[in-house]
C-alpha positions in Angstrom: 65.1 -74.2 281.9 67.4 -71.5 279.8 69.9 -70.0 282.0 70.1 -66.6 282.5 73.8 -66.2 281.8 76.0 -66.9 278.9 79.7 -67.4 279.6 81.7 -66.2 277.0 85.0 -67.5 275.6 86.8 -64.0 277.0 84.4 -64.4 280.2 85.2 -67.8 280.6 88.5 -66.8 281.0 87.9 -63.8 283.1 86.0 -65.8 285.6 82.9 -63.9 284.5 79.3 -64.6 282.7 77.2 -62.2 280.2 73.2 -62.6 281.1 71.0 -63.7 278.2 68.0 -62.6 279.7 66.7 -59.0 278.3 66.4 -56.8 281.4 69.8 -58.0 282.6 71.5 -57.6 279.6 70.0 -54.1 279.6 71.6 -53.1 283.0 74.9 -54.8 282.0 74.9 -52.5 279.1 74.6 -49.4 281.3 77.3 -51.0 283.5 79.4 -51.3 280.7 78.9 -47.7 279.3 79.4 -46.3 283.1 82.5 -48.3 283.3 83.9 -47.1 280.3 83.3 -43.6 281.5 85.5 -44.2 284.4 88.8 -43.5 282.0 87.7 -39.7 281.8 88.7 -37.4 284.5 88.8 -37.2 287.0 89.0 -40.8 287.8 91.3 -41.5 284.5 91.1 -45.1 285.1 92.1 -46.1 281.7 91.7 -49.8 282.5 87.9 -49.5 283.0 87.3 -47.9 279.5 89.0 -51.3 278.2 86.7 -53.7 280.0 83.5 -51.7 279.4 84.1 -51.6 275.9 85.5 -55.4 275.5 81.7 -56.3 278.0 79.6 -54.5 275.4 81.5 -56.8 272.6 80.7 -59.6 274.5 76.7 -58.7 274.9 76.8 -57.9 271.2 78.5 -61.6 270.6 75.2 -63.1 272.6 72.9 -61.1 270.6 70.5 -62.3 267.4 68.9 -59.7 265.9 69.2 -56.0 264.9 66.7 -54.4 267.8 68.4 -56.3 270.4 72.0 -54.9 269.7 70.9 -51.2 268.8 69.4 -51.5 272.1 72.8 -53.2 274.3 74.5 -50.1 272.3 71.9 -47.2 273.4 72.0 -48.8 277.1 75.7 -48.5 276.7 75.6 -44.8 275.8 73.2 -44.0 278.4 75.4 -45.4 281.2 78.4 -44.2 279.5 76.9 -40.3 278.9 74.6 -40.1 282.0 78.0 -40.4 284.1 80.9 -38.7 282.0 78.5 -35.9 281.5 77.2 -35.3 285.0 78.6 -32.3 285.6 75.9 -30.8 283.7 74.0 -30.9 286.1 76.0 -28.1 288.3 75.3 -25.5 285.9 71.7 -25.4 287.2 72.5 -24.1 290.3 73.8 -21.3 289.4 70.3 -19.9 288.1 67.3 -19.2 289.7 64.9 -19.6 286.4 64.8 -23.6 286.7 64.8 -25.8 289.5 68.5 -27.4 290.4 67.0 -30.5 290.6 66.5 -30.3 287.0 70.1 -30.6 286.3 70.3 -34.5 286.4 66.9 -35.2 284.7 68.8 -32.5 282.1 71.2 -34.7 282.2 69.7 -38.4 281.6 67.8 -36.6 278.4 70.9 -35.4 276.7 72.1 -39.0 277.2 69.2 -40.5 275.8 69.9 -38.7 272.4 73.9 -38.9 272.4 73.5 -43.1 273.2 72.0 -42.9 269.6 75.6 -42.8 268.4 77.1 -45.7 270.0 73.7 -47.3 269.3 74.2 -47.0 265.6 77.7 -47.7 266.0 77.1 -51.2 267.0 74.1 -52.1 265.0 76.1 -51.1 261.7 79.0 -53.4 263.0 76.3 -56.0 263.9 75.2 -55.8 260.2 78.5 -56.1 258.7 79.8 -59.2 260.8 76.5 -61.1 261.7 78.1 -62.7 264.3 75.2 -64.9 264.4 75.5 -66.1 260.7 79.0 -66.2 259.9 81.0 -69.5 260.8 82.5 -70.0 264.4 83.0 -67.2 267.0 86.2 -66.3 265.8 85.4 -65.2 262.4 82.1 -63.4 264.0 84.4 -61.6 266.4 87.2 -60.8 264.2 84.9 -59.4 261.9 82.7 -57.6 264.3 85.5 -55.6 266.3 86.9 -54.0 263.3 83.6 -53.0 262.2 82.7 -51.7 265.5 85.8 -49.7 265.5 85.2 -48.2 262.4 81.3 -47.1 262.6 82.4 -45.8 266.3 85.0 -43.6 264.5 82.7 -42.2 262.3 79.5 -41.9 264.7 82.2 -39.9 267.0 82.9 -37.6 264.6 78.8 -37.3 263.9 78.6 -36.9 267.2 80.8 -33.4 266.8 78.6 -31.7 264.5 74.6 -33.4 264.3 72.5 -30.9 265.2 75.4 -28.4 265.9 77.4 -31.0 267.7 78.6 -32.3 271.4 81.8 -33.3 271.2 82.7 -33.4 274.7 85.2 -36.7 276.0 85.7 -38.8 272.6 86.1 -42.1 273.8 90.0 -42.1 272.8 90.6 -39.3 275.3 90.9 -42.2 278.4 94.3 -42.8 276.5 95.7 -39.7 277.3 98.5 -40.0 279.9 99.0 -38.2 283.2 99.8 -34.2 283.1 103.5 -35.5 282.1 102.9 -37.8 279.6 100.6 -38.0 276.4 99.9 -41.7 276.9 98.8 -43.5 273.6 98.0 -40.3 272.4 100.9 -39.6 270.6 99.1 -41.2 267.8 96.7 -38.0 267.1 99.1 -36.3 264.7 98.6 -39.1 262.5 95.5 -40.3 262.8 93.3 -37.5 265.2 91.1 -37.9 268.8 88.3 -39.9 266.6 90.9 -42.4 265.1 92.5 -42.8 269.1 88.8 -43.5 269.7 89.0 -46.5 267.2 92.2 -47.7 268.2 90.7 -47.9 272.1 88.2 -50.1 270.6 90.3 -52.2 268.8 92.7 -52.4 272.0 89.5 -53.4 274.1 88.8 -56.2 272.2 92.2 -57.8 271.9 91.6 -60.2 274.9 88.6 -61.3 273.5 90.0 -62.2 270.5 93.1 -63.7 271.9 90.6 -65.9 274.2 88.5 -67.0 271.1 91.4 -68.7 269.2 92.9 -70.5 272.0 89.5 -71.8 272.3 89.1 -75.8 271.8 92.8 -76.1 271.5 94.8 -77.9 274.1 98.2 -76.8 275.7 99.1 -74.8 278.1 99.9 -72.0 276.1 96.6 -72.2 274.1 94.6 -71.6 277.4 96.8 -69.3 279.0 96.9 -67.2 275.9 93.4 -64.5 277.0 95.8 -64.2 280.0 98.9 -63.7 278.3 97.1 -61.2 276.0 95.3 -59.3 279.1 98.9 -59.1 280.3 101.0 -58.0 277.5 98.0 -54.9 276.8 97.7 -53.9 280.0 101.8 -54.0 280.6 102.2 -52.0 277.5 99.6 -49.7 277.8 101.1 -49.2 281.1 104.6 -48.3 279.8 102.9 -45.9 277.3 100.6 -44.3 279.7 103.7 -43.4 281.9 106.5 -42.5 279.3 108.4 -39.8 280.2 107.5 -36.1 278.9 110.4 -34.8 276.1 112.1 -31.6 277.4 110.1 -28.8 276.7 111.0 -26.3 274.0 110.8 -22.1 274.8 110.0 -19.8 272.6 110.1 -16.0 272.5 107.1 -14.9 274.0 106.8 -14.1 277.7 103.4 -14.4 279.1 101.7 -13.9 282.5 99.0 -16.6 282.7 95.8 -15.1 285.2 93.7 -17.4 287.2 91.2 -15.1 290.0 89.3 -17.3 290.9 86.1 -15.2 290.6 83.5 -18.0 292.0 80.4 -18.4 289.6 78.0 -16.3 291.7 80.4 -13.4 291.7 80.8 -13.4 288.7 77.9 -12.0 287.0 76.4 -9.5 289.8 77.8 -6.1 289.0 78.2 -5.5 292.8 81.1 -7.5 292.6 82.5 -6.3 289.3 85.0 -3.9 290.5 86.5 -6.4 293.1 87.1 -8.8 290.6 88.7 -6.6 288.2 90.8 -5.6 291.7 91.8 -9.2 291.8 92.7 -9.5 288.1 94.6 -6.4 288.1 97.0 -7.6 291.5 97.6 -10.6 289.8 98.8 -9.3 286.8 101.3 -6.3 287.6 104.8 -6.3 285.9 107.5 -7.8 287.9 109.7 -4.7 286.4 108.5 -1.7 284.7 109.9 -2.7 281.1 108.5 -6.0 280.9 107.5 -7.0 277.6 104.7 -9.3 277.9 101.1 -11.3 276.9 98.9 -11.2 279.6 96.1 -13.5 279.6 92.8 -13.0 281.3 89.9 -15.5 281.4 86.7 -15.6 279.8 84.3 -13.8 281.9 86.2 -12.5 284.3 85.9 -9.0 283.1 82.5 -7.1 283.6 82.9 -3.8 281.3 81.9 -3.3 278.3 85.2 -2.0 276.4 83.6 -1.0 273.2 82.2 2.7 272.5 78.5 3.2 271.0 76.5 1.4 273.3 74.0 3.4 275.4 75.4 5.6 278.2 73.0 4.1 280.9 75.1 0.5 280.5 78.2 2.0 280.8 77.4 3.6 284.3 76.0 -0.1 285.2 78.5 -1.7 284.1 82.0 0.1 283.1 84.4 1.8 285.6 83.6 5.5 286.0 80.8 5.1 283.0 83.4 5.3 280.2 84.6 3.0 278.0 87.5 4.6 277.9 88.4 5.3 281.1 88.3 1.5 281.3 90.0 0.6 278.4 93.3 3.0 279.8 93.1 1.3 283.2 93.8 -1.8 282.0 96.5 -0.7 279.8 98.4 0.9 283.0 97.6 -2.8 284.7 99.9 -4.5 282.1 102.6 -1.5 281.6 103.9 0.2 278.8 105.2 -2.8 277.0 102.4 -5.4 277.3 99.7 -6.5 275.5 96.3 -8.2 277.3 94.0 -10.8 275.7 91.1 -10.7 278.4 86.9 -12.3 277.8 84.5 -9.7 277.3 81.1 -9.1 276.2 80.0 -7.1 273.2 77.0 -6.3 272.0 74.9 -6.0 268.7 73.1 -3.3 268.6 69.5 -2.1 266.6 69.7 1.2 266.8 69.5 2.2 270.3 68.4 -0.7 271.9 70.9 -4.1 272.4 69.8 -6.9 269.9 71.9 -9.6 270.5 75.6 -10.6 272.2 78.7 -11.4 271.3 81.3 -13.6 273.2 84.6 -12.0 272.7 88.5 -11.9 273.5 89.6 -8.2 272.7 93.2 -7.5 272.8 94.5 -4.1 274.6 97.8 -2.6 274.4 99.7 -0.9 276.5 98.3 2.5 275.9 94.8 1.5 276.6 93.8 0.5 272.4 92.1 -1.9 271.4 94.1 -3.9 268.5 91.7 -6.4 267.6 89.0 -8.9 268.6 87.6 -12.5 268.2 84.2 -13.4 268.7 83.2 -17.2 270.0 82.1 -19.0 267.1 80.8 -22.4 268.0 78.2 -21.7 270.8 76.5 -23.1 273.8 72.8 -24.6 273.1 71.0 -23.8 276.4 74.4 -21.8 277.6 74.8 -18.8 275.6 71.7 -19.0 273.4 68.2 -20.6 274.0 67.2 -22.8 270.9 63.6 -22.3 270.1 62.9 -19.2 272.3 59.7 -18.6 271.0 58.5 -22.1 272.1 60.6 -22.7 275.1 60.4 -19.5 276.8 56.3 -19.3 277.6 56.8 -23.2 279.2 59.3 -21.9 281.4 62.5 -22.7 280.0 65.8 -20.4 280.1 69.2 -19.9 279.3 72.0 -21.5 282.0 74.1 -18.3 281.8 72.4 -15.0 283.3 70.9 -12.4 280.8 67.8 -12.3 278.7 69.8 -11.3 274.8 71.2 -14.7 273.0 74.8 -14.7 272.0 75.5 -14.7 268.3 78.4 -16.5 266.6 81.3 -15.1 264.9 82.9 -16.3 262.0 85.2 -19.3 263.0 89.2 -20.0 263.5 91.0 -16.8 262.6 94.8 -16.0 263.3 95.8 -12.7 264.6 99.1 -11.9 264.5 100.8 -9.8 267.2 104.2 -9.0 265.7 106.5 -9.5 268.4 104.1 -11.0 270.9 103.3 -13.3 268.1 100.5 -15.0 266.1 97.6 -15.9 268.5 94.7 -18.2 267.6 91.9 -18.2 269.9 89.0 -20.8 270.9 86.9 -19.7 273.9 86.0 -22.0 276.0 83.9 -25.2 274.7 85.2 -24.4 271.0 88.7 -26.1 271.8 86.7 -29.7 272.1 85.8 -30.1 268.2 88.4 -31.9 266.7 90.1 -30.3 263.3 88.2 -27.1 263.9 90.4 -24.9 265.9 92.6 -23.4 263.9 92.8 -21.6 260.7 94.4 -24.0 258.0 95.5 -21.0 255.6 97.1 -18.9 258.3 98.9 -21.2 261.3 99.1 -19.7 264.4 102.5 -20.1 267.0 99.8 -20.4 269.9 96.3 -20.7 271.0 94.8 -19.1 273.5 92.1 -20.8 275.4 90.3 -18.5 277.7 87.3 -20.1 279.7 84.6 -20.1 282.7 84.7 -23.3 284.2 83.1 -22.5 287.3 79.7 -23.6 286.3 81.0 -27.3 285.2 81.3 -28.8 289.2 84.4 -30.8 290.1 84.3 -33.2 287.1 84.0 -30.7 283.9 87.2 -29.1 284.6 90.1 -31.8 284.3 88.0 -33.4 281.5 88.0 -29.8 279.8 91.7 -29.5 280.3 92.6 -33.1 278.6 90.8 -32.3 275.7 92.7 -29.0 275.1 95.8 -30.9 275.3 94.2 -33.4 272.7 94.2 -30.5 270.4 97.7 -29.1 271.4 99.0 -32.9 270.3 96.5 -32.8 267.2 97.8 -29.6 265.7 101.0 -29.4 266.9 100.7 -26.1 268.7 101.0 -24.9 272.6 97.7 -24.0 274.4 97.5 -21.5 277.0 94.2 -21.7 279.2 93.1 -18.8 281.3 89.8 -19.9 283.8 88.0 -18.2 285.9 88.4 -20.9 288.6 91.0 -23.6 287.6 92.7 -25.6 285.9 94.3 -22.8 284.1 97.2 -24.2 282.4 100.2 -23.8 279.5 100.7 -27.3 277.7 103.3 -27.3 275.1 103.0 -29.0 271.7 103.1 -32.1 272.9 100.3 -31.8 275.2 102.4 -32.1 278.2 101.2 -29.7 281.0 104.3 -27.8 281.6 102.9 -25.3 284.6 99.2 -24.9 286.1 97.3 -23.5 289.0 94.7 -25.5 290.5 91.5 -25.4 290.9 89.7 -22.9 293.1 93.4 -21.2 294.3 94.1 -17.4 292.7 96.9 -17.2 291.0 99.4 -16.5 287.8 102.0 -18.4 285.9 105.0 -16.9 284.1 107.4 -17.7 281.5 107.9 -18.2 277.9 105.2 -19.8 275.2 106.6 -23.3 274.4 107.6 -23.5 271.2 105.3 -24.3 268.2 106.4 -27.6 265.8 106.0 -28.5 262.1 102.3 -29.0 261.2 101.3 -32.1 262.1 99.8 -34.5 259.2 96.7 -34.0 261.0 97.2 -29.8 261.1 97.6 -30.6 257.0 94.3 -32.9 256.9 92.0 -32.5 259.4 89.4 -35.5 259.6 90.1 -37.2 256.7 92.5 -39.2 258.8 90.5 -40.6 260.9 87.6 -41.4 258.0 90.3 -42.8 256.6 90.9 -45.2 258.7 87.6 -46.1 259.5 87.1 -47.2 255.9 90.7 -49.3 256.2 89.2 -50.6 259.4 85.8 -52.1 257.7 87.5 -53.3 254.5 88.9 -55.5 257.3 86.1 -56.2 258.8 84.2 -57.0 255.4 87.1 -58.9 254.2 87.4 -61.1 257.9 83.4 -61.6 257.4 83.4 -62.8 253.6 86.8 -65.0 254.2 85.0 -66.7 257.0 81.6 -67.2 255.1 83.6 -68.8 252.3 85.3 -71.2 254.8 82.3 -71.7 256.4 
């Protein structure tokens, strides 16, 4: 009678066995992809990305033809998304169009389509090494885990723009360090978030290959060496995980950081819009009447509309004293005579006299109550700030997350503005700061970027996973990030993603001082993703090389 688990050499060693039979292997896949999940906040148990990863090799070792291993890796990716992604699920009780129990159903089905990638990502590594075919497990593995690192790097980077893109927790994010360290992250300048992604791979699958060569040899050290290599990674990670943050660099720039916390359902009900611009406004006073400052407000936070032409029955819902004006002149006096606000707001396209469409916007005010410029949100929301086929979805009962019938439009993409003296701003509302290489305007570099958000809808787990992947960027590009939420965890990391101050979640308050110090453009901040495509192809001429040195030998 077949036995219904497999011990593997790396599983031999571990004490553990990898079921052959289907419906087990199944679940162990979405074990392994729920494990892996458990390096993203806020459990940042780095370790558990390792083994899930370095399990799913294993399963994909046992496996013998294409259909099986596209299915271990979309079992993988539904375990892995299903969990890292549950905070979805929170945003649907914060509407009363759809049922909150609909949140994790919405849940599972975006994980059925995003464990495509990882899916794809195996089978193509599958095809490359035939583990199956090619002589000895050694030469299958060593051929197999470069190839799987590889066609995970560029599925990740699909991943960021199929189908307008979800790019939210890249695998490579678990090797981001604590708030005072960058971990094994110190590699994105050089090679980006979807080249750390590879490298966690390769990292996982170091034991395993450590554990197939000191297979059949004798010695001590030949079968101590999985342990030995389980050791030295998880030492070394360990040191790198916890290396201590260099000494931050100030600039010029004095700011006044805002968090309100305005909860969720305050914050679109216009009852409560003049108590939560009361609460911005205390919070964001001058400590002395010349104070030259940036004050930074978060998305959303803000009810009026600052912008004039609109029709004269919105401003009475929704502006202070029903003028524009009078609104835009209050908030100048909140920041004195010497600063300059960057605060959310919503403006609107207009058709004539009726509103057409939105716009999700940061709109700098001086001192004097002008505005200076604006920035519109330019990677949206699917679901969130516009409903994808409205003309289908609509009559079955579907609806947007975030309150209001008019779908947001997108603006134009990374601009710089520059400031003079409060200096050159780039700005990425919100869910923009997760796509890797798209943040910033290559032609005009800004000294900052400014990351204002509502992160009150995303429950206790979207938060610190929205924060580490701002400081991803911050280490990608070389520049400091300064977040303004509506409800935590606002923050200013410095240019090497270190958080240098932050107020928690769901406590009010500010943070003052001066905007670290921007450095050199990164290699990354001069190439984008080429990096990382780069080394994906370096990592399957590997892989094909291992594979037809092996088939040769064989």
């Amino acid at each position: 009678m077949q036995s219904d688990r497999y011990a593997s050499p790396l599983s031999q060693a571990l004490g553990l066995a990898v079921p052959s039979r289907p419906a087990l292997r199944a679940l162990a896949a979405i074990a392994a992809g729920a494990l892996a999940a458990c390096g993203f906040q806020p459990f940042a148990l780095w370790p558990l990305t390792l083994i899930g990863v370095a399990w799913l090799l294993e399963l994909a070792m046992r496996s013998r033809t294409g259909r099986q291993v596209f299915a271990l890796g979309w079992c993988f990716g539904l375990g892995h998304f299903t969990l890292g992604d549950n905070w979805i699920a929170t945003a649907f009780t914060y509407q009363a169009q759809m049922p909150a129990w609909l949140g994790m159903i919405a849940v599972v089905l975006l994980s059925l389509y995003l464990a495509l990638f990882p899916a794809f990502a195996l089978l193509a590594a599958w095809l490359v090494a035939r583990p199956d075919r090619n002589t000895g497990s050694l030469r299958g593995y060593a051929g197999l885990l470069p190839a799987f690192a590889a066609a995970w790097i560029v599925t990740e980077w699909m991943r960021g723009w199929v189908f307008t893109g979800f790019a939210w927790n890249p695998i490579g994010v678990a090797l981001l360090g604590g708030f005072e360290s960058r971990g094994l992250a110190l590699l994105t300048p050089w090679i980006g978030t979807y080249g750390l992604s590879g490298v966690l791979v390769c990292l996982s699958g170091l034991p395993g290959l450590a554990a197939r060569m000191a297979q059949g040899r004798g010695g001590m050290v030949a079968r101590a060496l999985p342990a030995i290599a389980i050791a030295l990674l998880a030492g070394g990670l360990a040191l790198v995980m916890h290396a201590p943050a260099p000494p931050v660099r100030e600039g010029a720039v004095r700011y006044t950081l805002v968090q309100p916390d305005i909860r969720q359902e305050f914050i679109d009900d216009p009852r409560y819009f003049e108590g939560n611009f009361q609460r911005l406004a205390g919070l964001s006073l001058p400590r002395s009447p010349g104070d030259r400052r940036l004050v930074l407000w978060p998305e959303s936070g803000l009810g009026d509309f600052l912008r004039d032409g609109y029709p004269s029955y919105l401003y009475r819902i929704y502006t202070y004293a029903g003028d524009p004006e009078v609104a835009r002149r209050r908030l100048g006096r909140v920041v004195g005579p010497y600063g300059l606000l960057l605060t959310g707001a919503v403006d609107l396209v207009m058709e004539g006299d009726k509103e057409a469409a939105a716009r999700n916007s940061v709109t700098a005010i001086d001192g004097g109550g002008a505005i200076l410029a604006g920035y519109s949100k330019a990677h949206l929301v699917p679901y969130g700030e516009y409903l994808p086929l409205r003309w289908l979805l609509e009559p079955l009962g579907a609806s947007r997350l975030v309150a209001g019938a008019l779908d947001f439009l997108p603006g134009p993409g990374p601009r710089t503005i520059d400031f003079g003296a409060y200096g050159k701003a780039g700005v990425q509302i919100c869910y923009e700061i997760v796509f890797s290489g798209e943040v910033v305007d290559p032609a005009n570099r800004p000294d900052y970027i400014f990351n204002p958000s509502n992160d009150g809808w995303f429950g206790a787990w979207g938060p610190p996973q929205h924060l580490a992947q701002a400081r991803l960027r911050a280490i990608e590009e070389g520049l400091p990030v300064l977040r303004s939420t509506t409800t935590g965890i606002s923050a200013v990391i410095d240019a090497d993603g270190i958080v240098r101050a932050f107020v928690p979640r769901h406590q009010p308050g500010r943070l003052d001082g001066l905007i670290p110090q921007a450095h050199e453009p990164t290699v990354f901040a001069r190439l984008g993703n080429v990096l990382p495509l780069a080394l994906a192809a370096l990592l399957m001429a590997v892989a094909v090389c291992v594979v037809a040195l092996g088939r040769r030998r064989g």
